[in-house]
Structure formats: structure tokens, C-alpha cells
C-alpha positions as MATLAB code, in Angstrom:
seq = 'XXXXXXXXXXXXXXXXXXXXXXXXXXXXXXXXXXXXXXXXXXXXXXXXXXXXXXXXXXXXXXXXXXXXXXXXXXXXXXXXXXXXXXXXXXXXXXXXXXXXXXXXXXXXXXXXXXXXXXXXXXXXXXXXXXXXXXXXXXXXXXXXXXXXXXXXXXXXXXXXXXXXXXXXXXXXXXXXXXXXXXXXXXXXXXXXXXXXXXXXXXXXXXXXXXXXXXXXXXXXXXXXXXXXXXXXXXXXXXXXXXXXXXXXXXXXXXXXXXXXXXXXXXXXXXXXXXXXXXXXXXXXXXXXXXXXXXXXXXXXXXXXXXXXXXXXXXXXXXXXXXXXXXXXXXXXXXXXXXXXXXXXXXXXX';
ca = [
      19.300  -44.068  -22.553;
      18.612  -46.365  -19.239;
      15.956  -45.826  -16.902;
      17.498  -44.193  -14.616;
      19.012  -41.676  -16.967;
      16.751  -38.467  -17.033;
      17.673  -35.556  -19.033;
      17.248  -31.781  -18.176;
      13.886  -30.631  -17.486;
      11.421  -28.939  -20.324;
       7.886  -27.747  -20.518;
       5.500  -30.128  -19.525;
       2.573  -30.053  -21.590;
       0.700  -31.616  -18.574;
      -1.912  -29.081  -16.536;
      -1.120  -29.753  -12.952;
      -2.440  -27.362  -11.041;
      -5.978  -28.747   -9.401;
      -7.992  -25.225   -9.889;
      -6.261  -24.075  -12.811;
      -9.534  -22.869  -14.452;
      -7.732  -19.648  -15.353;
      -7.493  -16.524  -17.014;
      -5.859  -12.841  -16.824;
      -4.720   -9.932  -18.948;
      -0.620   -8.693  -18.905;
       0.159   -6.389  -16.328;
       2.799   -3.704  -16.855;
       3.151   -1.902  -13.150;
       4.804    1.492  -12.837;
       8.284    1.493  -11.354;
       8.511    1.941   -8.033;
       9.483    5.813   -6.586;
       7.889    7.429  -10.179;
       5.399    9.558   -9.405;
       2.157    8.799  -10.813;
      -1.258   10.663  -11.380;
      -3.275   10.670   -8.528;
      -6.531    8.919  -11.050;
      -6.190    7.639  -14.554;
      -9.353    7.220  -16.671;
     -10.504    4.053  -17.826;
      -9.073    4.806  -21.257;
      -5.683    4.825  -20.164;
      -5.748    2.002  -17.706;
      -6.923   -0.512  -20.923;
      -4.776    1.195  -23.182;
      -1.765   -0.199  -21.209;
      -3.318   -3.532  -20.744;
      -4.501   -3.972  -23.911;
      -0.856   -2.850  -25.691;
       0.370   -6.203  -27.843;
      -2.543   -8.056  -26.456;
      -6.007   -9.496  -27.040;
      -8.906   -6.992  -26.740;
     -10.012   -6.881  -23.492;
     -14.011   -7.462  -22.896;
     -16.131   -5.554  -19.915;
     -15.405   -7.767  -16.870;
     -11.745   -7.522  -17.542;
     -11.357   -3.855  -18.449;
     -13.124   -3.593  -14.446;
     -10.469   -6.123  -13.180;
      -7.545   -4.384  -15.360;
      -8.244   -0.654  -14.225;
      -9.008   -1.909  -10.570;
      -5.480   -3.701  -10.496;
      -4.302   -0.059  -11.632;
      -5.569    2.125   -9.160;
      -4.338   -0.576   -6.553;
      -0.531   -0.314   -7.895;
      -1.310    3.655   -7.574;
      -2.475    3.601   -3.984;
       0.402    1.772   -3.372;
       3.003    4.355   -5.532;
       1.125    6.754   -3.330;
       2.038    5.471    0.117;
       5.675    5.119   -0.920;
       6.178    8.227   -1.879;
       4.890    9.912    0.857;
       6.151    7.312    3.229;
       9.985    8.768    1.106;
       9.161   12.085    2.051;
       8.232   11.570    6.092;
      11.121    9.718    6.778;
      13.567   12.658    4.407;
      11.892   14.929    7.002;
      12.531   12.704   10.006;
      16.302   12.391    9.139;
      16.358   16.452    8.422;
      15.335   16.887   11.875;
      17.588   14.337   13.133;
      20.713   15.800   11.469;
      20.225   19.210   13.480;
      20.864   17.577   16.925;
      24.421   16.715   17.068;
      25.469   12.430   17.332;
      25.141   11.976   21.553;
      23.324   15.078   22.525;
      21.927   15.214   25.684;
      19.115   16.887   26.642;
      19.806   19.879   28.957;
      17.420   19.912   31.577;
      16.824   23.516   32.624;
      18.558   24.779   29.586;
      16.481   27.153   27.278;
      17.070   24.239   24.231;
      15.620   21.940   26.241;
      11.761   22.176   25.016;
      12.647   22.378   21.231;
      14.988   19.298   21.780;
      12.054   17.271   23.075;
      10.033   18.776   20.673;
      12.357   17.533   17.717;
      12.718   14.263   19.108;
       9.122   13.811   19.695;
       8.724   15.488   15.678;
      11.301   12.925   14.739;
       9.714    9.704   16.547;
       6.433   10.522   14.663;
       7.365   10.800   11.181;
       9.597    7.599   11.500;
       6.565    6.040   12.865;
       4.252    7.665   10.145;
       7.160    6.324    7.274;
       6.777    2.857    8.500;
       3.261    2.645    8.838;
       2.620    4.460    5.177;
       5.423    1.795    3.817;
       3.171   -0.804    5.340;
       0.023   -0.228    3.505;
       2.021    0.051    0.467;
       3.264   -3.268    0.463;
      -0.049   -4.600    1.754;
      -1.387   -2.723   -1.877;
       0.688   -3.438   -4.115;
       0.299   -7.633   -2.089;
      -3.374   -6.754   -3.290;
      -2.404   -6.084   -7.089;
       0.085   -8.922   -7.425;
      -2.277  -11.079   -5.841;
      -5.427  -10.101   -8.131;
      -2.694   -9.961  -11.573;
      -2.105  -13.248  -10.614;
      -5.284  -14.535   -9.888;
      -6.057  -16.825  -12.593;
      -9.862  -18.133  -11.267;
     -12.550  -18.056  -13.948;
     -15.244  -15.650  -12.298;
     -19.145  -16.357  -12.724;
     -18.745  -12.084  -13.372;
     -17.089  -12.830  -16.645;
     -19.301  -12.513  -19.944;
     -17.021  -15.123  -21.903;
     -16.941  -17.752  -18.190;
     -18.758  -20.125  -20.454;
     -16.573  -20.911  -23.470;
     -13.490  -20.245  -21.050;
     -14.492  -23.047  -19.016;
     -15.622  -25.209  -21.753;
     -11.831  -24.698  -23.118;
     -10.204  -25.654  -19.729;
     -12.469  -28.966  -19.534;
     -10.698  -29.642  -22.773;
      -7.532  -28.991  -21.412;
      -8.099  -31.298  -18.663;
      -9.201  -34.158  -20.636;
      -6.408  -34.112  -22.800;
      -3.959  -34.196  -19.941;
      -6.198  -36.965  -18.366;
      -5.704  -39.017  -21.264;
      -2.102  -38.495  -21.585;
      -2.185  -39.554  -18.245;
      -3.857  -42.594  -18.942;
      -1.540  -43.224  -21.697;
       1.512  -42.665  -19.405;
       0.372  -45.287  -16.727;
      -0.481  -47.801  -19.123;
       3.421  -47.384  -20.549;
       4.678  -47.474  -16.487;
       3.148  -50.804  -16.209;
       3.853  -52.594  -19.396;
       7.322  -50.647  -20.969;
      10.417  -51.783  -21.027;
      12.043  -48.055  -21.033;
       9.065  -46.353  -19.178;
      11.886  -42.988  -19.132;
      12.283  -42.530  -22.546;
       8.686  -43.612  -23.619;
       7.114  -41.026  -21.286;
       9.594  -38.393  -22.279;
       8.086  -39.256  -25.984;
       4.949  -38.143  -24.726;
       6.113  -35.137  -23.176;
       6.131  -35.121  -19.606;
       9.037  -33.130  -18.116;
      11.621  -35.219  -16.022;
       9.989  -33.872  -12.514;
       6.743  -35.302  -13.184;
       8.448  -38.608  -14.956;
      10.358  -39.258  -11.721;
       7.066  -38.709   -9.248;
       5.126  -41.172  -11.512;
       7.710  -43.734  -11.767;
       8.647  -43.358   -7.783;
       6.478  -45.936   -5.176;
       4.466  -43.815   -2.846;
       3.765  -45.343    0.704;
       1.465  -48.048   -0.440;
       4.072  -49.245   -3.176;
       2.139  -47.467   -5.970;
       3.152  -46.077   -9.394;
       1.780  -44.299  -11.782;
      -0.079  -40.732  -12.458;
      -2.983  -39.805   -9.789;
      -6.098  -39.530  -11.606;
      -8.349  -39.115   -8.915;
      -8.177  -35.370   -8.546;
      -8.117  -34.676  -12.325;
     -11.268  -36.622  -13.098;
     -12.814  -34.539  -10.118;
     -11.514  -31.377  -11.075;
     -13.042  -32.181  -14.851;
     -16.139  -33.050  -12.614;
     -16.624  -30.049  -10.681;
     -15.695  -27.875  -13.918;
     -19.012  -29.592  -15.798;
     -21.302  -28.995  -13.030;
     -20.571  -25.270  -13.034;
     -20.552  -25.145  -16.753;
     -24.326  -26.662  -16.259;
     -25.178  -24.271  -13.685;
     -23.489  -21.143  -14.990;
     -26.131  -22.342  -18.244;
     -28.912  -22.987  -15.924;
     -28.629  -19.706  -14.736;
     -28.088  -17.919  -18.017;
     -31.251  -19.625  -19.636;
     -33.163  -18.846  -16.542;
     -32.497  -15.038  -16.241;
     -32.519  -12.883  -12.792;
     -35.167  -13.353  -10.630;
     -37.724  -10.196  -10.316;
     -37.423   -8.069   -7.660;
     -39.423   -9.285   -4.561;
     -40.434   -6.523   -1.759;
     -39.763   -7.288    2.168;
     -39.970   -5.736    4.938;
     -38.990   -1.999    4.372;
     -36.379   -3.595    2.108;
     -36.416   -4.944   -1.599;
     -34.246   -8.041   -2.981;
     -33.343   -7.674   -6.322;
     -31.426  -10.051   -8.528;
     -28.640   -8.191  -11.145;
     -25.043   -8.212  -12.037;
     -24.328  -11.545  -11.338;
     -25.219  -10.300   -7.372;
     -28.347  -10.776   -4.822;
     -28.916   -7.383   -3.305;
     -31.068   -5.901   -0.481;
     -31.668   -2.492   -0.900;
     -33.567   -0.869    2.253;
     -35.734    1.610    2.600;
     -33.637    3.313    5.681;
     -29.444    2.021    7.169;
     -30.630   -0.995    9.026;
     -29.754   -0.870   12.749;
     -26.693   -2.729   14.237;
     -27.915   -6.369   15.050;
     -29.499   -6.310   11.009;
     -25.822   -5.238   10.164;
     -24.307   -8.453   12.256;
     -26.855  -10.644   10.666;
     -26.180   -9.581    7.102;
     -22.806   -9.890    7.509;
     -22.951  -13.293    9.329;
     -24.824  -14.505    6.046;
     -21.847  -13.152    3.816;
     -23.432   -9.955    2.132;
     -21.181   -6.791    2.245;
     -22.629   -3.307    1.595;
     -21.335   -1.757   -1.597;
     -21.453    1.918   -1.212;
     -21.638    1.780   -5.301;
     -24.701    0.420   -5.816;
     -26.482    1.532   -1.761;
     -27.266   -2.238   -1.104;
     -25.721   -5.165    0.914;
     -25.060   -8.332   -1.703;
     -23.323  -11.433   -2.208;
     -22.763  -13.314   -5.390;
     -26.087  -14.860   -6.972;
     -27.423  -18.186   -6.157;
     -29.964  -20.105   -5.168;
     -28.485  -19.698   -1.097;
     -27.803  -16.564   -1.355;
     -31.936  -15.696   -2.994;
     -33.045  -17.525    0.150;
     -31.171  -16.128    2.843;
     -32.050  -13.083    1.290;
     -35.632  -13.114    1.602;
     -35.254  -14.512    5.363;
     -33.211  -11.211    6.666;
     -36.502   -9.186    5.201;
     -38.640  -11.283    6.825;
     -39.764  -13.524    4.139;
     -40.353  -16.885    3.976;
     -39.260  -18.730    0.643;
     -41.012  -21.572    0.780;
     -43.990  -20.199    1.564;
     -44.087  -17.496   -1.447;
     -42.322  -20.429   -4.001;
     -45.734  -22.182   -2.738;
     -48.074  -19.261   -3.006;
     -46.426  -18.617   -6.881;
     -46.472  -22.547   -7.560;
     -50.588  -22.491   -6.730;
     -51.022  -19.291   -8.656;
     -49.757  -20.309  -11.225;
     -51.544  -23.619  -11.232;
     -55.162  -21.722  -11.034;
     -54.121  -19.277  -13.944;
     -51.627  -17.178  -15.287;
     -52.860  -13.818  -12.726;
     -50.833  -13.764   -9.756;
     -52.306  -14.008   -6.156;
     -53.609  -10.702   -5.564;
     -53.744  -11.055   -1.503;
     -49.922  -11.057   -1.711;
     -47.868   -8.159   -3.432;
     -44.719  -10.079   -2.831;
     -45.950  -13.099   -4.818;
     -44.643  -13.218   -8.589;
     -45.581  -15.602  -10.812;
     -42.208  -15.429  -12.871;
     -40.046  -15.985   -9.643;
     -42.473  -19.098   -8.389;
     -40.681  -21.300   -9.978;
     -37.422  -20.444   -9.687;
     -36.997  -20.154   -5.676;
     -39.258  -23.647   -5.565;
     -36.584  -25.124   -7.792;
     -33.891  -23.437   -6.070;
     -35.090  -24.160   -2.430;
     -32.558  -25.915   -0.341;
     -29.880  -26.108   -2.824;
     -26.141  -24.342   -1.834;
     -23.636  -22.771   -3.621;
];
């Protein structure tokens, strides 16, 4: 075979997607125009998720029944987007093709009437056939969502096993860019090695500067950034949540992988802005505003109740130095969360 000759494509064994860090359960979505029960349980939901497939754990039993009730909403707002415009079209057929409306005539108010009836379930149809493609957007778009979440129980071994990934296509990599510069046949010697005939012919094409070769830039990077959250997401898990630190008329509490602010009564409209300016969102769930844990999120936290982080991570740090009793002149100050948020302080997500 020449150079130049490159046979059909095949599987590449070769990750190339940067943020590939992946991993999801087999959805099976109900047809479309089936009815469906308004609510299935839990039990049912991971019975048809689990069918022919590995046993799901907590985190994606949540993500698997949420992706269910999503394709349901969505069933929903078909069907009853079906039935308004069945009813707009019955209405429709009673006025004859070109019928004028008789001014004067004694048909004249129930022939506005039925156009006006008419105009509004159309409307209604579209707008309910609307928010069912927007749903079921929102399940295909969480199915296929393969992003390792800091939520997951198993994030830790799944990320160790896509680091592994990586490194093996970084060194096949390596191996192919050593055979573009020194091979004779670089075609048939990289096909040996299994890359499909796509990424041969990227690798062996110049790019602006006159360059050949694999890009291994972003993939050491990506192996990189995947470490340093494998050391964090172990930081974090040796470490434990923080205790529970009281504001004012508001608590911050550490749990479920979330910083939460629980207050004592709704907070007031500019609080609201604020909270949501510094990325928490109220869960009507759990009856507190949160954001996903860190050591950002812990600070900001404390600030919106009126606490200043430095200043307790201080207070715990001297405590702590003078004796294992906390300092009894401040109720907020905890010895156990001392030196966390001093560790933490000024660090981002």
C-alpha cells in the first residue's frame, strides 16, 4: 500500500474528545404519542435502566429516574398539545372553507366566538409542543451527558480509570509521531497501531506553520487537570464536611457534596439578588439556597451572613493553638472548621 493509499475508516482506539471524563447508564425512552403514567416510582424507573446492564449505584439511580420523569413531562405536553389542536380543527371543520362573517346576522357572535376558540387552542398546541421539545432537549441532553460529577460515590476510581485512558492514548500518540518523522510508510505503520484513516490523514497533513504530527498539548493538560481533581476530590474526602457555622439569622452547613444557607426567615429581595449573583439557587427540597462545595463557595457563604472568614479561620487557628477548648466569646468559632477555611482561604473552584 503507498502513502497516499488510505483504506476505509474503523474504530479508533484513540480518546479524542478533550473532556471526555465520562460516564452514563442506557436510556430506553417511551415512544412518542403512548400514554404514560403521570409518576413512576423509583423502582420502576431503575428497573428499566438497570435491564441488561450494570447495577446502578445511588447518584445514578437520582440521575436515571430524573431523566425519566423529564421524558414524561415531555410525553405529557404532547399529548395534550394532540388533543388542543384535535379540538381546534373540530371547531374549524364546522365553519364552512371561505365563510364570512355576517355582520348583523344572528351567527355572527358564535362565529367570532369559534374563531377566537379556534385561535387559542392552536396557540395553546404550539406552545404545549414547545415545552415538550424543550423537555425531552433536557433528557437527551442529561442521557448524553457523559461529565464525571463530584456527586458521584464511585467519581474517584472513575476518574482514576479515564487518566489511564488518557495516558495510553498519549503514548500511542507519542509512538505515532515518532513513526511520522522517521517511517518510510508512516500510512500503513500508523494504521498498525490503530488509528482510523481520519485521524491518520490530520496527523500526516501540515497545519499553517508546516507542522506534522499528533497535538499533545491538550492531552497532557487534560491528563493534568484530571490529577488535580483526583487530588482534590481526595483532599476533600479525607477532610470531611465542614461543621455547621451560625450567621446572621442564617446557618451554613456543609452536606451532600453542597454549601447551604438555611435562614431563619425568606430573605428579602436584594439578599435574593446577592445570593444569586454568587451562584447559589434555592432548592425547595432541602429549604436552603446552595451551590456545589468548595473552598469559594464556604467563603462566600459565610460573607452573605455576615461573617468574616478570615477572621473566624484566625480566631479557630489561635484557639486551637492555646488548647483544644474553643473560644468561648465566639459561638461561631469551631475548632474542627479552623483549619479548614484557613487552608481553604482564597483558593477557587
Amino acid at each position: 500500500m503507498s502513502n497516499n493509499e488510505l483504506p476505509q475508516e474503523t474504530q479508533s482506539p484513540v480518546a479524542t474528545s478533550p473532556h471526555d471524563d465520562r460516564v452514563s447508564a442506557e436510556e430506553t425512552s417511551p415512544a412518542v404519542g403512548v400514554d404514560v403514567p403521570a409518576e413512576s416510582t423509583v423502582a420502576e424507573c431503575v428497573s428499566r435502566e438497570t435491564s441488561g446492564a450494570a447495577i446502578l449505584n445511588a447518584y445514578e439511580r437520582k440521575r436515571a429516574v430524573r431523566i425519566e420523569r423529564l421524558r414524561q413531562r415531555a410525553d405529557r405536553r404532547e399529548a395534550e398539545a394532540q388533543v388542543a389542536h384535535a379540538r381546534a380543527h373540530t371547531i374549524l371543520d364546522g365553519i364552512p372553507a371561505g365563510q364570512p362573517i355576517l355582520v348583523g346576522h344572528h351567527s355572527e357572535k358564535r362565529h367570532r366566538r369559534d374563531l377566537a376558540r379556534a385561535d387559542n387552542g392552536l396557540r395553546k398546541a404550539y406552545e404545549l409542543d414547545k415545552q415538550a421539545k424543550h423537555l425531552r432537549r433536557r433528557a437527551d441532553s442529561a442521557e448524553d451527558n457523559r461529565a464525571i460529577f463530584s456527586d458521584d460515590p464511585d467519581a474517584l476510581p472513575k476518574l482514576r480509570e479515564r487518566v489511564l485512558e488518557l495516558e495510553r492514548a498519549h503514548a500511542l500518540m507519542v509512538k505515532g509521531n515518532r513513526i511520522i518523522r522517521c517511517s518510510t510508510s508512516p500510512v500503513a505503520d500508523l494504521r498498525a497501531l490503530g488509528f482510523s484513516v481520519h485521524e491518520i490523514a490530520r496527523a500526516i497533513a501540515p497545519d499553517p506553520m508546516g507542522n506534522k504530527g499528533f497535538s499533545l498539548s491538550h492531552s497532557s493538560a487534560n491528563i493534568r487537570r484530571l490529577r488535580k481533581r483526583i487530588a482534590e476530590l481526595e483532599a476533600q474526602a479525607e477532610r470531611g464536611p465542614r461543621p455547621p457555622v451560625r450567621g446572621d439569622g442564617a446557618q451554613v452547613e456543609e452536606d451532600d457534596n453542597r454549601v447551604r444557607i438555611y435562614f431563619d426567615a425568606k430573605p428579602d429581595e436584594a439578599m435574593r439578588k446577592r445570593l444569586r449573583r454568587e451562584g447559589f439557587i434555592y432548592s425547595p427540597t432541602v429549604g436552603a439556597w446552595q451551590r456545589h462545595a468548595s473552598a469559594l463557595a464556604w467563603d462566600k457563604a459565610l460573607r452573605l451572613v455576615g461573617l468574616d472568614p478570615y477572621s473566624i479561620a484566625c480566631q479557630r487557628v489561635d484557639g486551637a493553638s492555646a488548647g483544644p477548648s474553643t473560644d468561648a466569646s465566639n459561638p461561631n468559632v469551631d475548632a474542627g472548621a479552623a483549619s479548614d477555611s484557613a487552608d481553604d482561604r482564597g483558593t477557587s473552584e
